[in-house]
C-alpha positions, 0 to 999 in steps of 0.5 A: 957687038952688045950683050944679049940675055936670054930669059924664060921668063921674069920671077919677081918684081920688087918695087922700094921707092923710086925703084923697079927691081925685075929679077929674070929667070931661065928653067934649068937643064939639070935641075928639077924640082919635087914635080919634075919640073926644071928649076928657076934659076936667077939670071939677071937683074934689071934695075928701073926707075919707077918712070922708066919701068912705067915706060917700059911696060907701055912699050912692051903692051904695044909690043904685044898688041902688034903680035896680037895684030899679026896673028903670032898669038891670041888673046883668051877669053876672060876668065870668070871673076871669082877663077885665080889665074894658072901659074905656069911652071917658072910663076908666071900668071897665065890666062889659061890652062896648058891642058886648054891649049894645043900644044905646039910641036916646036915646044921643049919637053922642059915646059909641061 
């Protein structure tokens, strides 16, 4: 049997050299931040070459466009040039807004 690591989501990503840093993140069940969000808590690090991060992001690209294909999710529109991207509350860039998008009954109350 193989480890499995499960993630919320991916806070930073360091480059230095020849080397990918991805640092991977969950949200805390008992911490919380000034808003009452959950906390980022660091969980792991993933160490790449920079060829295989190259690599693993073409992966990934077709990994989502097979789940756009499906109809698992759907691609938004482009936002205006001048509109920054949202941030969702563990720092990832979205292209939209929680307040535009329906919510799906099966989501946590932790993800507001």
């Amino acid at each position: 049997m193989h480890a499995e690591i499960y993630t919320d989501g991916i806070d930073e990503i360091t480059v230095g050299g020849a080397i990918v840093r991805v640092d991977l993140v969950s949200l805390s069940p008992t911490e919380r931040d000034a808003n009452n969000a959950p906390k980022k808590v660091f969980r792991q690090r993933l160490i790449f070459s920079v060829e295989a991060f190259a690599n693993s992001v073409e992966v990934m690209q077709n990994a989502l466009q097979g789940l756009v294909d499906a109809g698992v999710i759907k691609r938004n529109q482009p936002r205006a040039s001048g509109d920054p991207p949202a941030m969702s509350s563990i720092g990832e860039r979205t292209t939209t807004t929680s307040s535009n998008m329906p919510r799906s009954p099966n989501v946590s109350t932790n993800f507001r």
